[in-house]
N, C-alpha and C positions, 0 to 999 in steps of 0.2 A: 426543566423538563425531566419526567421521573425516565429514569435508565429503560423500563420498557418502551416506552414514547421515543427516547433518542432510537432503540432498534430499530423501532416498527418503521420511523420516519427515514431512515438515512436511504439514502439512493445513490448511483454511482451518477456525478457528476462529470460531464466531456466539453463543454463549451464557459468558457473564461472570459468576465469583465478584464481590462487592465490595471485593476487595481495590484497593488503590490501588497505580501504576504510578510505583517512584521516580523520579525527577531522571535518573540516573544509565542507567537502562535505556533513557531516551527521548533524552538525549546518544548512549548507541551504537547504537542505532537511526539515527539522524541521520551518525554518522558513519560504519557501515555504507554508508549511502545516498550519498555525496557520495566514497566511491572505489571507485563504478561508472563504467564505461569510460563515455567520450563522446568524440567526432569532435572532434579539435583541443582536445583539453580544455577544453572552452568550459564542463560543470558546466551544463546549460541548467534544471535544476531548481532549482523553489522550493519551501518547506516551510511551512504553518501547522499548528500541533501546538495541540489544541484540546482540553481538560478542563474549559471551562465547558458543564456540565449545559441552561444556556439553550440556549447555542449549538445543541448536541446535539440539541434538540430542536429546533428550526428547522429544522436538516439533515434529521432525520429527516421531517418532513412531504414533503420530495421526494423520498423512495423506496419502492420498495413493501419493502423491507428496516427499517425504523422502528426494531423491536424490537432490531435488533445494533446501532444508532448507540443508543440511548438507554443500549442498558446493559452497552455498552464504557465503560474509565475513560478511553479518549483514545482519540481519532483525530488521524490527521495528513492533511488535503489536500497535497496535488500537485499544483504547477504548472508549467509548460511556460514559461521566461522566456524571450519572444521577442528580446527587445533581445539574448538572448545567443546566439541561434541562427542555426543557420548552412544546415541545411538537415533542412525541417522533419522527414522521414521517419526520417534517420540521429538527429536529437533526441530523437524520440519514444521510439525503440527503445534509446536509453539513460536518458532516465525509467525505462521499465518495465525496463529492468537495476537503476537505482535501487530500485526496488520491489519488485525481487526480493532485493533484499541486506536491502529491510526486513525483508522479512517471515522470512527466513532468522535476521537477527540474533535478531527476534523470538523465533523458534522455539527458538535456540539459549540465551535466556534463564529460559526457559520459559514464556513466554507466547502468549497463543495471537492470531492477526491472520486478518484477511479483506478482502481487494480487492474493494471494491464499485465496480462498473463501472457499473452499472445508474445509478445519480446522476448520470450525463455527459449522462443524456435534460435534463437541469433547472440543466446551467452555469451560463447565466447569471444564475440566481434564486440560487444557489452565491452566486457570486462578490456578488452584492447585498447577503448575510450576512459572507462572511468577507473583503470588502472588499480584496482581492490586489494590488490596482493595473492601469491599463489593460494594460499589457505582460503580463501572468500571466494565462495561459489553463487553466482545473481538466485536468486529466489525471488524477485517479484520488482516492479516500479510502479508507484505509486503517485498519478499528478494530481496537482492543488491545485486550487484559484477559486476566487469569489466565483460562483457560478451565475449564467449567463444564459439559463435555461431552465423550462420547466423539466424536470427527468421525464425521459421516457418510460422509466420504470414504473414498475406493476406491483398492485398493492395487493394482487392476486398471488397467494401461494396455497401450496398443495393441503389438504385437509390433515389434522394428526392422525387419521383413520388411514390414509394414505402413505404415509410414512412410518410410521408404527407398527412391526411386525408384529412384537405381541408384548401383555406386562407376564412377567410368572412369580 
């Protein structure tokens, strides 16, 4: 699939087969994620990839999303490592490069991923569970699994005439 087709195609995937997610898929996943661009190649992200079921269930009590952390086969947190940042704005915006290469590899394995942002209301109860260290601040969780669903998303977006303020 040419690199536009994987864009245009990928959807946020919320409903999970139980099939199990190899070793090997959540390696390039990961290294997907760590040759996204950052500012002075500082790499300011951290990763915890999380397949225990407890855990899963912990996470899920702080979102109103429950149902796609319980029965995804892994998620991965993101965190933002301060000690290696340089300025926090240009940092952030290569996380979420990171996490678009995820969810892309993702896609490209055929598995399906959804960024649940909504969990960033309850970081710090986050971080109480999967324990990241003082420096690792959550920036996003990320679930997997074979999907289990046609996406409800929309193939519909806005016109470049729409978006495009001007060229000069």
């Amino acid at each position: 699939m040419s690199i536009s087709d994987t864009i245009k195609s990928r959807r946020s995937v919320r409903k999970y087969t139980d099939r199990e997610i190899d070793n090997e898929s959540v390696e390039a996943i990961l290294e997907a994620a760590r040759w996204a661009p950052s500012g002075l190649n500082n790499q300011p992200w951290r990763f915890i990839v999380i397949r225990n079921q407890a855990v899963k269930e912990k996470l899920s009590d702080l979102t109103h999303y429950k149902n796609i952390m319980t029965e995804s086969k892994l998620a991965i947190a993101v965190f933002y490592n301060t000690a290696d940042g340089y300025n926090r704005d240009k940092d952030l915006m290569s996380i979420g490069a990171a996490i678009q290469n995820m969810l892309l590899k993702a896609h490209d394995l055929g598995l399906g991923a959804v960024w649940l942002g909504e969990i960033l209301n309850q970081k710090e109860k986050v971080s109480e569970i999967l324990l990241p260290g003082e420096k690792n601040e959550l920036v996003a969780v990320v679930a997997f699994g074979y999907g289990n669903e046609k996406s409800p998303g929309t193939d519909k977006r806005k016109e470049i005439s729409e978006i495009l303020i001007k060229y000069i």
